[in-house]
N, C-alpha and C positions, 0 to 999 in steps of 0.2 A: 401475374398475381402480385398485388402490394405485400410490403413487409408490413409484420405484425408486430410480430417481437425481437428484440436487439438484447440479447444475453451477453453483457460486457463484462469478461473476467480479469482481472487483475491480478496476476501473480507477484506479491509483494516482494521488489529486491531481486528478479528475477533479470537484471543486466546480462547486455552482449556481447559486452568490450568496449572500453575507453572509449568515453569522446574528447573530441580533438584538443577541449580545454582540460581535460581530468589532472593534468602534470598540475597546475594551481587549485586544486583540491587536494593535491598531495594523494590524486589515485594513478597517476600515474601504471601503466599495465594491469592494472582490471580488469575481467574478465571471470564475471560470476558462469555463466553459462560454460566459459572455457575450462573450469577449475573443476565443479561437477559432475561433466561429463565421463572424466579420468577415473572418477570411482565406479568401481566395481555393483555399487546400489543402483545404477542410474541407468534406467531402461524407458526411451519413452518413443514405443514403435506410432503415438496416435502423433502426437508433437511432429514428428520426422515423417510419416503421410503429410498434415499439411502444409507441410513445406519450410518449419522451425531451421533448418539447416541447408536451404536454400535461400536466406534471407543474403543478402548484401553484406560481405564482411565477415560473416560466421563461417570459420572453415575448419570445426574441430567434429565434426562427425558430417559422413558422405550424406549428399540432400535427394531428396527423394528423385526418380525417374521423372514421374508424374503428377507433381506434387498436386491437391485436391481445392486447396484455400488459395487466397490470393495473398501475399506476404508485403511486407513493409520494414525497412530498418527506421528507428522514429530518434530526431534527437532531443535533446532537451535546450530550450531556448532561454528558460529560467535559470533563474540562479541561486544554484542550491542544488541538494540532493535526497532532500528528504521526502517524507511518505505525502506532508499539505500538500506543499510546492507542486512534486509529480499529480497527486490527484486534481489539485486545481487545475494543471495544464491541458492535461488529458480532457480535463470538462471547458478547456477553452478560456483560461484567462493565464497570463504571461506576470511574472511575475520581475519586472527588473533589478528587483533588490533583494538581496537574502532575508530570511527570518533571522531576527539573531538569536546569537549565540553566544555561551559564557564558558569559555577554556580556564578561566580560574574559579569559579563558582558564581552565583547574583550578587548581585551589588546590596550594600550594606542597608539601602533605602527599602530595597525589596523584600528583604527578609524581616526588617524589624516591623514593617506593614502588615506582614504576614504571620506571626507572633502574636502580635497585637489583637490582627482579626482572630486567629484561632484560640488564643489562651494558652498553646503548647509551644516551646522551646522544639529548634529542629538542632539537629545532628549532620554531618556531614558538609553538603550544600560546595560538591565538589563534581566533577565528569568521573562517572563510576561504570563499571559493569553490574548489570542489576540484578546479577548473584553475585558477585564479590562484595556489593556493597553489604547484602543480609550477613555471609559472614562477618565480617568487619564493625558491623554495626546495630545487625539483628539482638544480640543481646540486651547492648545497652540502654535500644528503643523498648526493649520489655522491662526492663531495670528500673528508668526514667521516665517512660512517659512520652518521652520528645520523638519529632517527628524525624523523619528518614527522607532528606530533601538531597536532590543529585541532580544530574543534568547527563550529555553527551555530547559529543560532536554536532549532535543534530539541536533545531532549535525547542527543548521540550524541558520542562520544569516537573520533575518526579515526585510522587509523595508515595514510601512504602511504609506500611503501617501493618504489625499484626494482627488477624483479624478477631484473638484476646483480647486484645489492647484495645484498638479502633475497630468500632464496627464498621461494615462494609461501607454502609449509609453514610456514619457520621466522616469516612475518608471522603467518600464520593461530596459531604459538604464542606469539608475542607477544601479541594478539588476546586467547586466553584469560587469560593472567597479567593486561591490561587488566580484564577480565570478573570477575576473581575481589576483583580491588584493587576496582572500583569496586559494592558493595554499600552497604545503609543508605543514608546520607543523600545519597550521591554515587550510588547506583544508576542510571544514566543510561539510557536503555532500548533503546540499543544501541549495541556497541565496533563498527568496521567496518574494514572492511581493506581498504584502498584500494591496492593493487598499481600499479604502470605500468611503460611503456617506453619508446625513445627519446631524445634528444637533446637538450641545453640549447637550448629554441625550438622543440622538436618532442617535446614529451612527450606522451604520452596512455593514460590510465588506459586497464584492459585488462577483459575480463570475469571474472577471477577476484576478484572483489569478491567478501568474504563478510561477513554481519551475524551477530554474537553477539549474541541479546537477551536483556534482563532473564526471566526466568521470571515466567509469568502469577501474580499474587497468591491466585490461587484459579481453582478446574475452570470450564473452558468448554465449549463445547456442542462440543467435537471431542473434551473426557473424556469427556464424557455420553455423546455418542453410542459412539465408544470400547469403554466399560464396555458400552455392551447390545450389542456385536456388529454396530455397524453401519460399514461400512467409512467411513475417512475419509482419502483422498489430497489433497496438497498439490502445487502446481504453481507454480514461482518462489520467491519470500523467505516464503510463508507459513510452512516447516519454522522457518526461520531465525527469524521475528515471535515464534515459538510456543514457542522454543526447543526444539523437536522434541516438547514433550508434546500427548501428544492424535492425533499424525498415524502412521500404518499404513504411510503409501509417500508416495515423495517424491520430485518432478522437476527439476530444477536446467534454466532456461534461457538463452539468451543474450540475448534482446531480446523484444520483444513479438510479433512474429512468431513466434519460436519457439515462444513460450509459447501462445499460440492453435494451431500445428503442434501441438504435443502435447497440447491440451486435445482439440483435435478426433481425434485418434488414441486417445486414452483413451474415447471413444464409441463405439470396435468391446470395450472391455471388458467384461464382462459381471460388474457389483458392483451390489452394494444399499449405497444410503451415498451422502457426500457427497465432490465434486469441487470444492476448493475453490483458487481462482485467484487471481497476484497479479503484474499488468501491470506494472512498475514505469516503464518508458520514460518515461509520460507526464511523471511527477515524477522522475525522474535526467536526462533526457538533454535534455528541454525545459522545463518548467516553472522546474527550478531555475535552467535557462542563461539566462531572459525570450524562451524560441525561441517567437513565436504562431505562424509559417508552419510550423515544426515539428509543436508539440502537433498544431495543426490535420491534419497530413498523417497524424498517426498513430493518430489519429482516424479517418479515412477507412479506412489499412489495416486497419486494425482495424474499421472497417465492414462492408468485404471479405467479409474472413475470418467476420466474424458470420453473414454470408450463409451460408455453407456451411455454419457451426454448426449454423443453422436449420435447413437442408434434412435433416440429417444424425439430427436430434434423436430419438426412440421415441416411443411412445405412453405411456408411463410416465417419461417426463423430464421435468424442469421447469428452466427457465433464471432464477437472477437475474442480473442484473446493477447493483452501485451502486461507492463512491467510501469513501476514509478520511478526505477531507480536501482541501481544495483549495489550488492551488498556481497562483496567475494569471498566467501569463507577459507581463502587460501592464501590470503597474504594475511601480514603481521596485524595490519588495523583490522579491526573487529567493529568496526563503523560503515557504515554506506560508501559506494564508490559512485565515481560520476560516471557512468556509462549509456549508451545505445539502450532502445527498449525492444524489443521484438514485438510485430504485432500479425496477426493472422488473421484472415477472416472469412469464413466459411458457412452454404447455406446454399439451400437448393436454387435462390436466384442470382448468386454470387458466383463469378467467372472463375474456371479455376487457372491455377499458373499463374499468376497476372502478379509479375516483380515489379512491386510500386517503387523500389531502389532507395536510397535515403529519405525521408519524408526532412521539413525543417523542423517540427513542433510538434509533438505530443497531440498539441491542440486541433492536427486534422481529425483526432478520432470527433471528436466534439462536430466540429463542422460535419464530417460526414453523416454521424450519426441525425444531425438537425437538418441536412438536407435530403436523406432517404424519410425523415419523418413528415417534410414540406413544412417546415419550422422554419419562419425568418430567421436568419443566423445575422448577429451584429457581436459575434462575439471574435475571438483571435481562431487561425485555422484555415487551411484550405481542401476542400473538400475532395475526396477520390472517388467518391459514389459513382458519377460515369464510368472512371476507368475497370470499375470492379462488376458491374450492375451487366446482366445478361439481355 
């Protein structure tokens, strides 16, 4: 029986432990999956069936007897460790140079461009926590007018704005005039609009959060497959990651619950193509905050709901699931870590057991996915479809 559908979930931030360069990212011992498990929240009997703890390297909970999927430890070949970087790999392109980044704020050319196009004075324009920053600043941007401009470790250029103050639309136009200034050498690989509400002492960002990203440098295996007619649906910030090239239909959700509600609803659809998923909770609302009882719990829900996934799956489905990057809520930095991605992949024609042992690239999921679909692949990756396929 051919495969139909390819349900690709991505657990944002969801690392296995260092790799072998993380000491020059300054992550040194990372270990997002190591860190989480310790808490008490963190229960995830589906994960540890398909063999999450069987993986290569992962030796922080016993791995299954008989695990059901077939497992893979995946590195990362790019360079960087952020959400573009990881999602571009994964879809098959290598990245040899970082997105950049600004440890002291944009440069003076950047922001006065940006002024200019918008008509508002900005505030801050510093690497902030994006609620420290609302305390710190949430006032004065209601005071004045001026905009709430930050950055992080990663390469992404912020705008939070009240949603009294700035209307959703009018951020989200600000947002683009951001997107358009920063190309070439300042192309940062995503502007984001960080919206909120609330009170001096009671702010809090809202879920109208959008990401403008850099456009892919070249076709990915959501053009490829794309160009041969094979459907390809996005679910969360993948449209957003992709800058919308490559994807057919696209879900916008509120939290990772949701985001699973509607992955598993898109399972009564009847498509050939890919389903491709993007959890962010674990990396926005816990990793970045250092939440481990958090990540941990959400983790579990999202074990949950795997459960039903499962039950729910065809005879012609197949499930991955891996990570873009790790984000360990249990060291001091509260930024991304460079780590290992876990990936699993399960389905009634897919072998079970089968230790794919270190992969080199992210980018075999992309090849595989483009060689179980009979898609010419001319993109980065090499393919495990045979070692997996029944």
């Amino acid at each position: 029986m051919s495969i139909q559908r390819i349900f690709l979930i991505v657990l944002d931030s969801y690392g296995i432990g260092e790799l072998p360069d993380a000491k020059s990212y300054g992550d040194e011992g990372s270990n997002t999956l190591g860190a989480i498990v310790k808490s008490i929240k963190y229960n995830t009997p589906n994960m540890q069936k398909l063999g999450l703890f069987n993986i290569e390297g992962v030796n922080c909970q016993k791995g299954a007897q008989n695990p059901i999927a077939s497992f893979a430890r995946l590195a990362e070949v790019s360079k960087g460790k952020d959400t573009t970087i990881g999602h571009w790999e994964i879809s098959g392109i290598i990245s040899p140079e970082p997105l950049p980044t600004y440890p002291n704020g944009f440069p003076a050319e950047v922001i006065s461009e940006f002024e200019k196009q918008t008509g508002r004075e900005i505030l801050c324009n510093l690497p902030y926590s994006g609620t420290k920053v609302l305390d710190d600043y949430g006032q004065e941007h209601i005071d004045t007018g001026k905009l709430i401009v930050y950055t992080s470790a990663d390469s992404v250029f912020q705008i939070a704005a009240h949603e009294d103050v700035v209307s959703v639309d009018k951020l989200y136009e600000y947002c683009e005039i951001a997107r358009n200034i920063l190309k070439g050498k300042h192309g940062v690989g995503r502007v984001i609009a960080r919206p909120f509400i609330g009170e001096n002492g009671n702010f809090k960002r809202t879920p109208n959060r959008h990401d403008f990203s850099l456009k892919p440098p070249s076709e990915t295996m959501l053009d490829l497959l794309q160009d041969n007619g094979i459907a390809t649906i996005g679910v969360g910030k993948i449209y957003d990651i992709f800058a919308g090239k490559g994807i057919d239909e696209t879900h916008k959700i509120k939290n990772n619950i949701d985001g699973m509600n509607q992955t598993i609803a898109l399972m009564d659809k009847d498509f050939h193509g890919l389903c491709f998923v993007n959890l962010v909770d674990f990396d926005m609302v816990y990793g970045h905050r250092n939440d481990v009882d958090g990540y941990a719990n959400a983790a579990t829900e999202f074990d949950v709901q795997l459960g039903e996934f499962l039950s729910k799956m065809r005879e012609d489905d197949v499930l991955m699931i891996t990570a873009d990057h790790g984000c360990d809520p249990a060291t001091p930095s509260t930024d991304h870590s460079r780590e290992y991605a876990p990936l699993l992949v399960y389905g009634n024609s897919i072998k079970q057991g089968v230790d794919l042992k270190t992969r080199e690239s992210f980018s075999d999921i992309a090849a595989t996915i483009l060689d179980i679909f009979e898609v010419d692949d001319r993109l980065a990756g090499q393919s495990f479809k045979n070692d997996i396929l029944k």
